[in-house]
C-alpha positions as CSV (number, residue, x, y, z in Angstrom):
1,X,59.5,-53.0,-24.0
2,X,58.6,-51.3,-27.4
3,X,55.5,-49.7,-25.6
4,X,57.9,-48.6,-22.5
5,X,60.6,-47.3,-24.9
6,X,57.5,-44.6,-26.3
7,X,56.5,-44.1,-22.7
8,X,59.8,-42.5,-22.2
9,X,60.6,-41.0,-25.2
10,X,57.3,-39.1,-24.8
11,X,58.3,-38.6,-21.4
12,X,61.9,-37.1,-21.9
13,X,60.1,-34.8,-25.2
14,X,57.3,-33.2,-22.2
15,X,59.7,-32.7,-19.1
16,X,62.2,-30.9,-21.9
17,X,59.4,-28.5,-23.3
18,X,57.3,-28.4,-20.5
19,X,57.7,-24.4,-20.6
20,X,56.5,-24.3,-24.5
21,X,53.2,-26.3,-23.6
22,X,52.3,-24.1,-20.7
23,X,53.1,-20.9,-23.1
24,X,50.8,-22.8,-25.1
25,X,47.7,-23.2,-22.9
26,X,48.1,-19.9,-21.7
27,X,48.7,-18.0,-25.2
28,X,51.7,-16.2,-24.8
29,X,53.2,-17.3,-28.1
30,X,52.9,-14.2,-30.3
31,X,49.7,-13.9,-32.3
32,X,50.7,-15.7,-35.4
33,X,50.6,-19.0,-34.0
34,X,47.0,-19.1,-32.9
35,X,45.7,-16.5,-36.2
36,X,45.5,-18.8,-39.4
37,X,43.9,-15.5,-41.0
38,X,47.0,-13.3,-40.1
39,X,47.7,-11.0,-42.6
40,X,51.4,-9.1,-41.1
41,X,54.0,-10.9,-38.5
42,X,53.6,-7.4,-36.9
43,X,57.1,-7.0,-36.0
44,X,57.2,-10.6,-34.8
45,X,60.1,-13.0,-36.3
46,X,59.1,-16.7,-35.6
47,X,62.2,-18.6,-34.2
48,X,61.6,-22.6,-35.6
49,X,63.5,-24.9,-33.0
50,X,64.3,-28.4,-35.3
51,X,67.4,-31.6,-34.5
52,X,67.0,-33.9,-37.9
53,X,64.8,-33.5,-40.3
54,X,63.2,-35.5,-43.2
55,X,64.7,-34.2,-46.6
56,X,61.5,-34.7,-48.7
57,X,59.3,-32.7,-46.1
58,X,62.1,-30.5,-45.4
59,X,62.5,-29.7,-48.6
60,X,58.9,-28.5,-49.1
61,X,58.7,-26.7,-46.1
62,X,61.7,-24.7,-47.8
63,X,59.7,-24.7,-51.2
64,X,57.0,-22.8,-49.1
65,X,59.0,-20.2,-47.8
66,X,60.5,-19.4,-50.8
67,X,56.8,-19.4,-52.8
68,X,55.4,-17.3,-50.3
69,X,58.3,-14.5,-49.9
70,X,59.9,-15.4,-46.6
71,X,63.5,-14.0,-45.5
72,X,65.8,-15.8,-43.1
73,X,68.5,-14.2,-40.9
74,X,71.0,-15.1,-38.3
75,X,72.1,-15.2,-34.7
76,X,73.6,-11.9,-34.5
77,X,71.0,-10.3,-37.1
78,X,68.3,-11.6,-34.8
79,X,70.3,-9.3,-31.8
80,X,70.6,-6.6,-33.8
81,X,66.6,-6.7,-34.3
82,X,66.2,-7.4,-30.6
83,X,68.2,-4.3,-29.5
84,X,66.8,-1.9,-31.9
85,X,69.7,-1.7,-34.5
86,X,68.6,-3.2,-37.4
87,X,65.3,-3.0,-39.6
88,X,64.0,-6.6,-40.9
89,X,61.9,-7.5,-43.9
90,X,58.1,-7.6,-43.6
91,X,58.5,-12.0,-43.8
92,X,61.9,-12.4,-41.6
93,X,62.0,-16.3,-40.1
94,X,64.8,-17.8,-38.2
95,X,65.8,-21.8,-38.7
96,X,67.4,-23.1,-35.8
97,X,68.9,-26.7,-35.5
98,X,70.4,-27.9,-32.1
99,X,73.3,-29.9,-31.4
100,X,74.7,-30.7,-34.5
101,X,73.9,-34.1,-36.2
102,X,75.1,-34.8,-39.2
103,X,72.0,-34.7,-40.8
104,X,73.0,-31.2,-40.8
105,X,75.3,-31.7,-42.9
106,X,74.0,-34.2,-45.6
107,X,70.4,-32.6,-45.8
108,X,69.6,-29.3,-44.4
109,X,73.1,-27.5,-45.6
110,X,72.7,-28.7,-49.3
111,X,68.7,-27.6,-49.4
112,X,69.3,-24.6,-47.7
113,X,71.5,-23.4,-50.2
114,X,69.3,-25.0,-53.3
115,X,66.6,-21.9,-52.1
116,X,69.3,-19.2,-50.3
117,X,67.8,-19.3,-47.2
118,X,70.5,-19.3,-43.9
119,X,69.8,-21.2,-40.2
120,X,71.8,-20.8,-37.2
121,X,73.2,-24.0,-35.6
122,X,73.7,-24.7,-31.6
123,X,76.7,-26.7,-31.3
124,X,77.3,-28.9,-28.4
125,X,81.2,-28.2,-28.3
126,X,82.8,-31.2,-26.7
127,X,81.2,-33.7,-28.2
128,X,82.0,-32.9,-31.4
129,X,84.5,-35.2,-33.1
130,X,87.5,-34.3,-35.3
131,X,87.1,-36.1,-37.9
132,X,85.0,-39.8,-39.1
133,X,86.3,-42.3,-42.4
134,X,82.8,-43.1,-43.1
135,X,80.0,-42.9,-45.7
136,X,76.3,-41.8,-45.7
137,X,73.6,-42.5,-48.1
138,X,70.2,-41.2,-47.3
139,X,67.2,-43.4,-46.8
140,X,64.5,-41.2,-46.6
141,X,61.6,-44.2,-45.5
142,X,63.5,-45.1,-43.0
143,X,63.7,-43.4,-39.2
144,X,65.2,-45.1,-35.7
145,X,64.4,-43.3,-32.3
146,X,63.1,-40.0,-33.7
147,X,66.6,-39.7,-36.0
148,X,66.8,-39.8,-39.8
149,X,69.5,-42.1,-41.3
150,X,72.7,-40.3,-40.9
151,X,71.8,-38.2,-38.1
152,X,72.6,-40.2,-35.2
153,X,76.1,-39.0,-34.6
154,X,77.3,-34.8,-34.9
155,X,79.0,-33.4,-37.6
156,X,82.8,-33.2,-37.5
157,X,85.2,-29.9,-37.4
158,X,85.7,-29.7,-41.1
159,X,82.4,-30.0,-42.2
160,X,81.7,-27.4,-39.1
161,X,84.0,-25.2,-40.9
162,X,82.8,-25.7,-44.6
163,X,79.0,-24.6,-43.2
164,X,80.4,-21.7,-41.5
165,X,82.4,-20.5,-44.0
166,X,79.8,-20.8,-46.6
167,X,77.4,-18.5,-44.7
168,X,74.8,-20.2,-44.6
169,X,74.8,-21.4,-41.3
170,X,75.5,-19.8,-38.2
171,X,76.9,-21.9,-35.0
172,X,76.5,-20.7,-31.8
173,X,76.8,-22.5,-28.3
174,X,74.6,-25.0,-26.8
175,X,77.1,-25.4,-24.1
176,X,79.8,-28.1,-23.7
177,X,78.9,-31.3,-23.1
178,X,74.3,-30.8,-22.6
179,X,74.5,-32.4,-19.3
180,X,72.1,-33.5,-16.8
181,X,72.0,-33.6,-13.5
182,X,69.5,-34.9,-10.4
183,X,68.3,-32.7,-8.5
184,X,65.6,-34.5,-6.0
185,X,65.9,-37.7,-4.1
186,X,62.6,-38.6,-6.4
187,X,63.3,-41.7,-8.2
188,X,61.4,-41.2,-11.7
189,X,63.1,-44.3,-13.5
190,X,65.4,-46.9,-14.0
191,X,68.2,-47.9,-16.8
192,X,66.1,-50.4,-19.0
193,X,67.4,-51.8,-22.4
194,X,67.0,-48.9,-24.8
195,X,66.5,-46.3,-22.3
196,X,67.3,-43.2,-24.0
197,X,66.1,-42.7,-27.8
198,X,68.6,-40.0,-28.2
199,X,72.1,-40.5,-29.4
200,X,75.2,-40.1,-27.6
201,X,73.0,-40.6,-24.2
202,X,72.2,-37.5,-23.8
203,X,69.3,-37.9,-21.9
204,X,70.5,-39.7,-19.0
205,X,71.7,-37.4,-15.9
206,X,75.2,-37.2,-14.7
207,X,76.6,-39.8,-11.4
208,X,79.5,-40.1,-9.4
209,X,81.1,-43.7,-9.1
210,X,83.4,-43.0,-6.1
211,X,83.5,-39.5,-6.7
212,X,84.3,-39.2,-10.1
213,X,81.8,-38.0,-12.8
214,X,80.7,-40.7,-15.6
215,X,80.9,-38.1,-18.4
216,X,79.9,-40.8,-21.0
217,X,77.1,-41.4,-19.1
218,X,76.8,-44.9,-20.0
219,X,75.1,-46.6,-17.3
220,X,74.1,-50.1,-16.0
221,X,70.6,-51.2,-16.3
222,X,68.5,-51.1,-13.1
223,X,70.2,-47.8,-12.0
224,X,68.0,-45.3,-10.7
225,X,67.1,-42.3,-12.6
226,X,66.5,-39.1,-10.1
227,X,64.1,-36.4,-10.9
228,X,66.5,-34.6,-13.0
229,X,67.1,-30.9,-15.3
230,X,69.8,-29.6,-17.1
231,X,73.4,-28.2,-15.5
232,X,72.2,-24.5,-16.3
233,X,69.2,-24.8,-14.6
234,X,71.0,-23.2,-11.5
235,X,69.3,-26.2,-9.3
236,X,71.0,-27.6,-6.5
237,X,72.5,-30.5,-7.4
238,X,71.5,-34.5,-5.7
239,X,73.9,-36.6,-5.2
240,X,72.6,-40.2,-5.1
241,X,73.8,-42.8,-2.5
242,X,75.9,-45.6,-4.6
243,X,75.5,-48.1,-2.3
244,X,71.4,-48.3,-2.9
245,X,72.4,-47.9,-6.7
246,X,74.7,-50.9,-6.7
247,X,72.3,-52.9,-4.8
248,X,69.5,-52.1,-7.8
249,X,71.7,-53.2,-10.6
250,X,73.0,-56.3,-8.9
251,X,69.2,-57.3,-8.1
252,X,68.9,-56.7,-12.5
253,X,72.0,-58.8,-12.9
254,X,70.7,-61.7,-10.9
């Protein structure tokens, strides 16, 4: 099951950055990525794409940028680049995180203000909660699924607002709810214990149980997985028969 549980997690990691690897192969990332001996970004402004990160390496990836000069901007300074409105330093980077995890909050927020560097932040709106009672300490020998201890679950409002406020980090949308849906009668999987290495099962596609979405996405094991891609894909959506579905997760249950 452990060996099945990698399968998928590589899996789910290639069909969701399937367009990087094939800019990849076919060198269309800008220059600096393939040059070791570049001397100038030549106008380019690397964009790094990260979820939860480990504090220790973290931290001397941040160290580097600082030694070596580097400036970071951004969302709307990044546009302003883009359209022609605004000059950027020779060394300009931009530090992305997506969705939101609290690991955010206890790690990268803190560091990024030890060296006065900024990152811009892609919120996943409707799953955020209000507000959580508990405690974190950080562990930093320890990992589960990909996910640094106290990064499994997304930052709360408050702590939202503290970042923002702060400026040194930038939210922007990365859309409501990060839902998938099937879009092929292909059957790629099925539900297996410890299916999706991701928190908040946000790598298992949207179903209708008698016509009504199951937004939490929680589903039984043995259900089929379809070929599947996000909402804003702008694919046609699949809409899976229940019937064969209930029939695979009462042949599980039996």
């Amino acid at each position: 099951m452990i060996n099945r549980n990698i399968s998928q997690i590589i899996k789910n990691g290639y069909k969701k950055n399937y367009r990087e690897y094939f800019a990849l192969k076919n060198k269309l990332y800008p220059q600096f990525v393939f040059d070791s001996t570049l001397k100038t970004l030549r106008d380019e402004i690397p964009v790094f794409t990260l979820h939860s990160v480990n504090p220790k390496k973290f931290e001397e990836q941040l160290v580097f940028l600082s030694e070596n000069n580097y400036n970071t901007i951004n969302a709307d300074n990044l546009y302003e680049y883009l359209i022609g409105t605004r000059k950027i330093e020779e060394r300009t980077i931009v530090l992305t995180f997506d969705d939101g995890w609290k690991n955010l909050y206890t790690v990268v927020y803190p560091l990024l203000k030890k060296y006065a560097f900024k990152a811009v932040c892609f919120l996943i709106a409707n799953l955020i909660p209000e507000k959580e009672s508990e405690t974190f300490e950080i562990d930093t020998e320890k990992v589960n699924n990909n996910f640094y201890p106290d990064s499994n679950i997304l930052c709360n409002w408050d702590e939202i607002a503290e970042m923002e406020n702060s400026g040194v980090i930038d939210f922007q949308s990365h859309s409501m709810n990060h839902y998938l849906i099937s879009i092929s009668p292909v059957i790629k999987d099925f539900i297996f214990p410890n299916y999706d290495g991701y928190a908040l099962n946000l790598d298992i596609p949207l179903l209708q149980f008698d016509d009504k979405e199951n937004y939490s996405r929680s589903l039984a094991l043995g259900t089929p997985i379809y070929e599947n891609d996000s909402r804003f894909s702008g694919k046609k959506r699949f809409f899976d028969d229940e019937k064969l579905r209930d029939e695979c997760t009462d042949f599980v249950k039996n």
